[in-house]
MIMAR-403705 format. One line per field, with one value per residue: y, z, x of N, C-alpha, C in turn; residue number from 0. Coordinates in nm, 3 decimals. Atoms other than C-alpha are relative to their C-alpha. Example, Ala and Ser with C-alpha at 12.3 -4.5 7.8 and 13.67 -1.06 7.14 Angstrom:
REM MIMAR-403705
nnorth: -0.119, -0.119
nup: 0.000, -0.006
neast: 0.089, -0.082
canorth: -0.450, -0.106
caup: 0.780, 0.714
caeast: 1.230, 1.367
cnorth: 0.120, 0.109
cup: 0.000, 0.073
ceast: 0.090, -0.077
num: 0, 1
END
This chain:
REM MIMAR-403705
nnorth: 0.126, -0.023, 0.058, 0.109, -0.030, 0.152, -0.003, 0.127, 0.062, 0.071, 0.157, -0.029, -0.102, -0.127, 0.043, 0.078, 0.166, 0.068, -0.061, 0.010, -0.082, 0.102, 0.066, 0.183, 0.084, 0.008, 0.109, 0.091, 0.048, 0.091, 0.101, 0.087, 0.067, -0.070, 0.042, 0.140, 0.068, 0.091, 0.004, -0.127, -0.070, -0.115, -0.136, -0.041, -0.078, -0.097, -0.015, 0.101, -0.113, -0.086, 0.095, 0.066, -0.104, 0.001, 0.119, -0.020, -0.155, -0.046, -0.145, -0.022, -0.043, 0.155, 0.132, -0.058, 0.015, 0.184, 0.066, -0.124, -0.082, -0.107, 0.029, -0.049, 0.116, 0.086, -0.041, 0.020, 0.125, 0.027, -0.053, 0.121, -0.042, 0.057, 0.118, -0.009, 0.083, 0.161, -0.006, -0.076, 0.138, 0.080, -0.046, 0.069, 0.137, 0.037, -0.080, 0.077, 0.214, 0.079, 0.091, -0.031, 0.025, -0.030, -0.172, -0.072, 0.082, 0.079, 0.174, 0.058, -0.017, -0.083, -0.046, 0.004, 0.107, 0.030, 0.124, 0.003, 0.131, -0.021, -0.040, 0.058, 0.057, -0.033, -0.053, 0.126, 0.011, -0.093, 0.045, -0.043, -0.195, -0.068, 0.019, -0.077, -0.183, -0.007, 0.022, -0.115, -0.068, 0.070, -0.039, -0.173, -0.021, 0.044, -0.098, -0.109, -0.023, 0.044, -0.168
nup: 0.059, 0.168, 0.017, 0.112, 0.164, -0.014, 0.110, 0.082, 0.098, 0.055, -0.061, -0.128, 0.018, -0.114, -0.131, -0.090, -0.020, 0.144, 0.108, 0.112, 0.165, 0.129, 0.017, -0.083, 0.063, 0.084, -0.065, -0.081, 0.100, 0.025, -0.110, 0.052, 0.112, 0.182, 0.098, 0.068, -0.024, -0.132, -0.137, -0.143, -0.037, 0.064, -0.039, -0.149, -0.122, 0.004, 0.021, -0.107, -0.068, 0.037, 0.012, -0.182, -0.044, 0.093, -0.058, -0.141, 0.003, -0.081, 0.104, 0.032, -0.144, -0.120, -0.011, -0.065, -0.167, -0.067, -0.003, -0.060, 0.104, 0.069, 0.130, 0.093, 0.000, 0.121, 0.087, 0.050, 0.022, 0.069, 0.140, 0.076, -0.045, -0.101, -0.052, -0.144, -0.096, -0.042, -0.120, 0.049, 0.107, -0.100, -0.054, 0.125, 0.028, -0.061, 0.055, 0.056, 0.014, 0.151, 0.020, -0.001, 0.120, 0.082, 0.028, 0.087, 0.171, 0.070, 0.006, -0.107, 0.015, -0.038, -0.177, -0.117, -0.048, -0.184, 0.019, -0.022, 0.053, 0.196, 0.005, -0.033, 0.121, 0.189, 0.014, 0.075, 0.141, 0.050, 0.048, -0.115, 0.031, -0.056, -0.195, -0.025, 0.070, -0.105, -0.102, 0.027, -0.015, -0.115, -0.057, 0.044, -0.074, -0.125, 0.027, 0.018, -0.094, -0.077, -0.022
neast: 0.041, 0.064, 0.072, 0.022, 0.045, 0.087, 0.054, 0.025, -0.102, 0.069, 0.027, 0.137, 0.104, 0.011, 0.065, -0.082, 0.047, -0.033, -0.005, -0.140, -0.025, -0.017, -0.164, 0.026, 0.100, -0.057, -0.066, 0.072, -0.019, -0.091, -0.081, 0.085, -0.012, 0.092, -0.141, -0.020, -0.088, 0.026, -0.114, -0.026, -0.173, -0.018, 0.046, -0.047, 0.023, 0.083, 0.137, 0.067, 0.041, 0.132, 0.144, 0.008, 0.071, 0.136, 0.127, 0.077, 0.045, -0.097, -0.067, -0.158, -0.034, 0.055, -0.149, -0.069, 0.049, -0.006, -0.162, -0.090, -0.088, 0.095, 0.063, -0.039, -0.090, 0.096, -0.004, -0.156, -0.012, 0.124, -0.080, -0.100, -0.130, -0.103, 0.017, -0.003, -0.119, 0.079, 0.080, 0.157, 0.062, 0.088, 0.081, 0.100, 0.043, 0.040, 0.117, 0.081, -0.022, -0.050, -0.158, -0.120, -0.065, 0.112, -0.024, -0.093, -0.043, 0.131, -0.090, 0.073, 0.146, 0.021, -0.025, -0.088, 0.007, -0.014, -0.005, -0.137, 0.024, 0.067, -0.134, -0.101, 0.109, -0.109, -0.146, -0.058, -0.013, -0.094, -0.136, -0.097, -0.049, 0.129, 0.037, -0.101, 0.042, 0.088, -0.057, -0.093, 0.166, 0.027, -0.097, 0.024, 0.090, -0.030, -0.076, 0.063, 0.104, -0.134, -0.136
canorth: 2.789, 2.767, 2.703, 2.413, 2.443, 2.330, 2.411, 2.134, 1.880, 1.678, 1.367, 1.562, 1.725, 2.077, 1.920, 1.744, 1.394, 1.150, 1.275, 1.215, 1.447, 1.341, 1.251, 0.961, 0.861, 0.818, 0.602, 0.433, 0.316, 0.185, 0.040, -0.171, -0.336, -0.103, -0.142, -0.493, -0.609, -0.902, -0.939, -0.773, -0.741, -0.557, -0.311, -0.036, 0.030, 0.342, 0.230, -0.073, 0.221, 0.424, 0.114, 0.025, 0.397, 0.407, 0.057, 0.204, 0.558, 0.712, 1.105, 1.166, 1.340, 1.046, 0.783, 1.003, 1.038, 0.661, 0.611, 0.917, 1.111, 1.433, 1.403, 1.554, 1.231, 0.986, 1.213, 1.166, 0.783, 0.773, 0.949, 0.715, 1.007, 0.868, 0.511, 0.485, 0.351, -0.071, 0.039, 0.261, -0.016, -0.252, -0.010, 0.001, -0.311, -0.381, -0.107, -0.245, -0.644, -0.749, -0.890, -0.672, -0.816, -0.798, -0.385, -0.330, -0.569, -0.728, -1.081, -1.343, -1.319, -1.011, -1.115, -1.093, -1.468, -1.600, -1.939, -2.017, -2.418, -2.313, -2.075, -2.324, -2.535, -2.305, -2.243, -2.644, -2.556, -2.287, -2.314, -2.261, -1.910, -1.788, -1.927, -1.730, -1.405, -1.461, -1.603, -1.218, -1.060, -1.234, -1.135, -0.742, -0.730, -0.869, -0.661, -0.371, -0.466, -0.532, -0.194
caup: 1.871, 1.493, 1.321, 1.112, 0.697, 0.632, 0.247, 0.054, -0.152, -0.428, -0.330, -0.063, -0.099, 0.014, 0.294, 0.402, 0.324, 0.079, -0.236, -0.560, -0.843, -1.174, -1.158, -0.885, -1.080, -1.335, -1.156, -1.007, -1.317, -1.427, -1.113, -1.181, -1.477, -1.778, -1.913, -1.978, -1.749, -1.504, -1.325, -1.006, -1.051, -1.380, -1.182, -0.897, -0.575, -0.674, -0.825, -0.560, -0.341, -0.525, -0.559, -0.163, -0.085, -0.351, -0.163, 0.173, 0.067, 0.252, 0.121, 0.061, 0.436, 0.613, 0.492, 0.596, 0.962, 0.976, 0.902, 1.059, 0.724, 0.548, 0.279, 0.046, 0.151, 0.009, -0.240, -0.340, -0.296, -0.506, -0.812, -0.789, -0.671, -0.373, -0.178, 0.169, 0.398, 0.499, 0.829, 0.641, 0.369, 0.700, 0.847, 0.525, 0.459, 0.790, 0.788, 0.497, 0.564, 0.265, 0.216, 0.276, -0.049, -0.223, -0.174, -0.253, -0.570, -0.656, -0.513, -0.329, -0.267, -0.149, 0.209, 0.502, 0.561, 0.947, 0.842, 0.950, 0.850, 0.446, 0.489, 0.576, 0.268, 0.016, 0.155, 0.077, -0.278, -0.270, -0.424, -0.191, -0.385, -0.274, 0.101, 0.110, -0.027, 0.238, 0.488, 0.465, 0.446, 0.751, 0.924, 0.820, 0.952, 1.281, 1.290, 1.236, 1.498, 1.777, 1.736
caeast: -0.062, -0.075, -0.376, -0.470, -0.504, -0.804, -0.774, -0.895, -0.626, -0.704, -0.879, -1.075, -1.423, -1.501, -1.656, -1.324, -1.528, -1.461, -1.360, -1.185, -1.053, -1.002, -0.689, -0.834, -1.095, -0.865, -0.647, -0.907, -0.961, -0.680, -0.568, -0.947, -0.836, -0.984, -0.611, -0.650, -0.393, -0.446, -0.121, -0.088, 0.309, 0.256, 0.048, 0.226, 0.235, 0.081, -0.237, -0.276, -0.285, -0.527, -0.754, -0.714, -0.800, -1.102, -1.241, -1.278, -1.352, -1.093, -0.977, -0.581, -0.579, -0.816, -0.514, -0.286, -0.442, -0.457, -0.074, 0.056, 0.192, 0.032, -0.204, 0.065, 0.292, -0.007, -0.027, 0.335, 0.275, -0.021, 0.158, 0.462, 0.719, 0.845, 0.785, 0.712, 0.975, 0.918, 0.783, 0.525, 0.460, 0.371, 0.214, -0.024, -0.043, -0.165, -0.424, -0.579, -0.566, -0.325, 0.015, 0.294, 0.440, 0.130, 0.109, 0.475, 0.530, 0.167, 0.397, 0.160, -0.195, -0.365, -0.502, -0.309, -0.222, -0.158, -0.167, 0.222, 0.104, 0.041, 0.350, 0.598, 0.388, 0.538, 0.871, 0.917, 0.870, 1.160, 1.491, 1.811, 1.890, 1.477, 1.543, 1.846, 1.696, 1.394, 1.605, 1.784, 1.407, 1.343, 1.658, 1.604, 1.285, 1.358, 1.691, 1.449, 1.180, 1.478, 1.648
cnorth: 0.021, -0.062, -0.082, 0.072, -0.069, 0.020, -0.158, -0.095, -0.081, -0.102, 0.061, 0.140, 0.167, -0.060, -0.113, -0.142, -0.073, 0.062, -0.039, 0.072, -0.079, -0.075, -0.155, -0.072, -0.062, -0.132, -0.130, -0.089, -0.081, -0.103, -0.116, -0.092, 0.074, -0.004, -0.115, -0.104, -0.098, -0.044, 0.093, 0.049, 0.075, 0.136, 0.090, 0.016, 0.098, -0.048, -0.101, 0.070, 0.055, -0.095, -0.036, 0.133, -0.009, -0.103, 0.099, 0.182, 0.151, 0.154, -0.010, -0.006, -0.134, -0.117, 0.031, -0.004, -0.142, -0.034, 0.078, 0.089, 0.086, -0.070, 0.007, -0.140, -0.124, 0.037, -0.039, -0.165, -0.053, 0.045, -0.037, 0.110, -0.056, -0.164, 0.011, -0.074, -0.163, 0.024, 0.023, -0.103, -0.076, 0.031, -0.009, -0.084, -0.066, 0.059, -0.065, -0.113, -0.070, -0.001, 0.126, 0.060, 0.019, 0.149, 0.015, -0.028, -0.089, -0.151, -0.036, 0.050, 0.138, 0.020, -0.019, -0.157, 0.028, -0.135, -0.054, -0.177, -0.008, 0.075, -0.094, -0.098, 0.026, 0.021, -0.134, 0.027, 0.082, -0.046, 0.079, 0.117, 0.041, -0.051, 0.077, 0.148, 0.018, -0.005, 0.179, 0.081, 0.020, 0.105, 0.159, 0.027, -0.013, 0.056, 0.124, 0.017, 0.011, 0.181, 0.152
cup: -0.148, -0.055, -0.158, -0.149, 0.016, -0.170, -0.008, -0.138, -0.074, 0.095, 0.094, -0.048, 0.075, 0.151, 0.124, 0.026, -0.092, -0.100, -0.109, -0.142, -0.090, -0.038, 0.116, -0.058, -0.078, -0.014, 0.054, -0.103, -0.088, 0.101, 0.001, -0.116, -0.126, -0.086, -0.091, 0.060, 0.116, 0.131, 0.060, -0.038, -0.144, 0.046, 0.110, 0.076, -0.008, -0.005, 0.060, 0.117, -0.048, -0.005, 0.183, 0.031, -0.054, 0.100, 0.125, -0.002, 0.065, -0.068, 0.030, 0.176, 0.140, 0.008, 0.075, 0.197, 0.048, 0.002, 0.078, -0.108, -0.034, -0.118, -0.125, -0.004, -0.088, -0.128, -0.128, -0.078, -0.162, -0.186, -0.011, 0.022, 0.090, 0.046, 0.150, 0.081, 0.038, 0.062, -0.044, -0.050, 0.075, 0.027, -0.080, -0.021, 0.104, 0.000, -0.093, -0.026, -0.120, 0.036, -0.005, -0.164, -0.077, -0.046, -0.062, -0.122, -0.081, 0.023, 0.103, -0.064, 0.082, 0.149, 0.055, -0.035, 0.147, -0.010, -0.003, -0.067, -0.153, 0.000, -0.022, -0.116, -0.097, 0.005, -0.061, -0.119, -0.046, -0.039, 0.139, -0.015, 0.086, 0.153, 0.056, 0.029, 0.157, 0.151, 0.051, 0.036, 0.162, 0.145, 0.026, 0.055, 0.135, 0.085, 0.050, 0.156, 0.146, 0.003, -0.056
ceast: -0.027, -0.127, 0.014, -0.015, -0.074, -0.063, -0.001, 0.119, -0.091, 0.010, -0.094, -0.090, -0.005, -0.017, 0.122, -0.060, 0.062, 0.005, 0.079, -0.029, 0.013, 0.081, -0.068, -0.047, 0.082, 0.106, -0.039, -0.045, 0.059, 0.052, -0.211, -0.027, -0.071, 0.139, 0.018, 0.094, -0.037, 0.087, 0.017, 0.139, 0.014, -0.068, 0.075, -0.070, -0.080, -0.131, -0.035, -0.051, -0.125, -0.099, -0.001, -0.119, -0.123, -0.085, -0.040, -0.054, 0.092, 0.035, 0.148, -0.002, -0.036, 0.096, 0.096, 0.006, 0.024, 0.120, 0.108, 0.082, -0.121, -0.070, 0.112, 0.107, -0.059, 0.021, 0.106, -0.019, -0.073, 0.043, 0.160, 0.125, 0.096, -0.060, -0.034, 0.078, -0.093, -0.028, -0.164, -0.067, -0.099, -0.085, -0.145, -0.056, -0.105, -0.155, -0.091, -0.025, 0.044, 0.144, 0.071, 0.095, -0.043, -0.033, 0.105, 0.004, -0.098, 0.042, -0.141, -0.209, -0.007, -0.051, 0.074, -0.015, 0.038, -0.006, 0.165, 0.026, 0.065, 0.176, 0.143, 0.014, 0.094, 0.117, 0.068, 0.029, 0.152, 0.149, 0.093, 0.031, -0.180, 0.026, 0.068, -0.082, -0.150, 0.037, 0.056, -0.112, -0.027, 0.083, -0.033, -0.121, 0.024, 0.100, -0.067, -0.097, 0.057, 0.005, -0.084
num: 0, 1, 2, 3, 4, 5, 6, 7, 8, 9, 10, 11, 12, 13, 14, 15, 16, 17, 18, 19, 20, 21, 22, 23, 24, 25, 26, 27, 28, 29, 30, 31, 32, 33, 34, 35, 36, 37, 38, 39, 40, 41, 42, 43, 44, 45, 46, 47, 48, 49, 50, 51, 52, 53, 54, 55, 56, 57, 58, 59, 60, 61, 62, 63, 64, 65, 66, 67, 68, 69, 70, 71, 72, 73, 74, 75, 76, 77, 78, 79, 80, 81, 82, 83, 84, 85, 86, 87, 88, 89, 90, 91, 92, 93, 94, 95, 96, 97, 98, 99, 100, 101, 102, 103, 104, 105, 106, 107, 108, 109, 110, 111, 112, 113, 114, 115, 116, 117, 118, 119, 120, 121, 122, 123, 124, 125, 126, 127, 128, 129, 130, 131, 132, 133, 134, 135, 136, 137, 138, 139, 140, 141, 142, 143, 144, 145, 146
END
């Protein structure tokens, strides 16, 4: 049986509790508006991440545990190397009660909706190219959950 690593990564304390290096703080920071910026869709994925994690206290490895990926995979996320597949994204998204759309691209509002009423609301407003492009969304997801 191999045994566990149980060195310590950034983001987690000796103690394997909550923790953040400088590099989080740092982030945590910016992804809190000290930049100056107010739009979500000029901010990333990354630092909507690092501000999600920061709210609930969570260390690199504890996210990790909750989504099923290594700390070093967050890690990745969190510094904007890689992306996490749309399953993961969901998976995320769900985890922390916010939009989908809202994590990947700062689009929409940030809670979860479930309001299918309000939904249907704004699709009135959409042009035939955006019903398409959603219509396709739609499809791909569903596609996905199917197979």
């Amino acid at each position: 049986m191999q045994e566990k690593n149980t060195t310590p990564l950034p983001g987690d304390s000796a103690d394997g509790k909550q923790g953040y290096d400088e590099a989080d703080q740092g982030s945590y920071a910016e992804a809190n508006g000290s930049d100056g910026r107010s739009n979500e869709t000029d901010v990333s994925f990354a630092t909507r991440l690092v501000r999600l994690r920061a709210e609930t206290g969570l260390s690199l490895r504890g996210l990790g545990r909750e989504v099923g990926v290594t700390a070093n995979a967050v890690l990745r996320w969190e510094k904007a190397e890689v992306t996490p597949t749309r399953a993961k994204m969901v998976e995320l998204a769900q985890f922390f009660g916010v939009e989908p759309g809202w994590l990947a691209w700062g689009l929409g509002k940030r809670t979860a909706r479930i309001d299918m009423a309000g939904l249907i609301g704004q699709l009135k407003h959409c042009s035939e190219t955006q019903l398409n492009v959603i219509s396709s969304m739609v499809d791909a997801f569903l596609s996905e959950s199917r197979g």
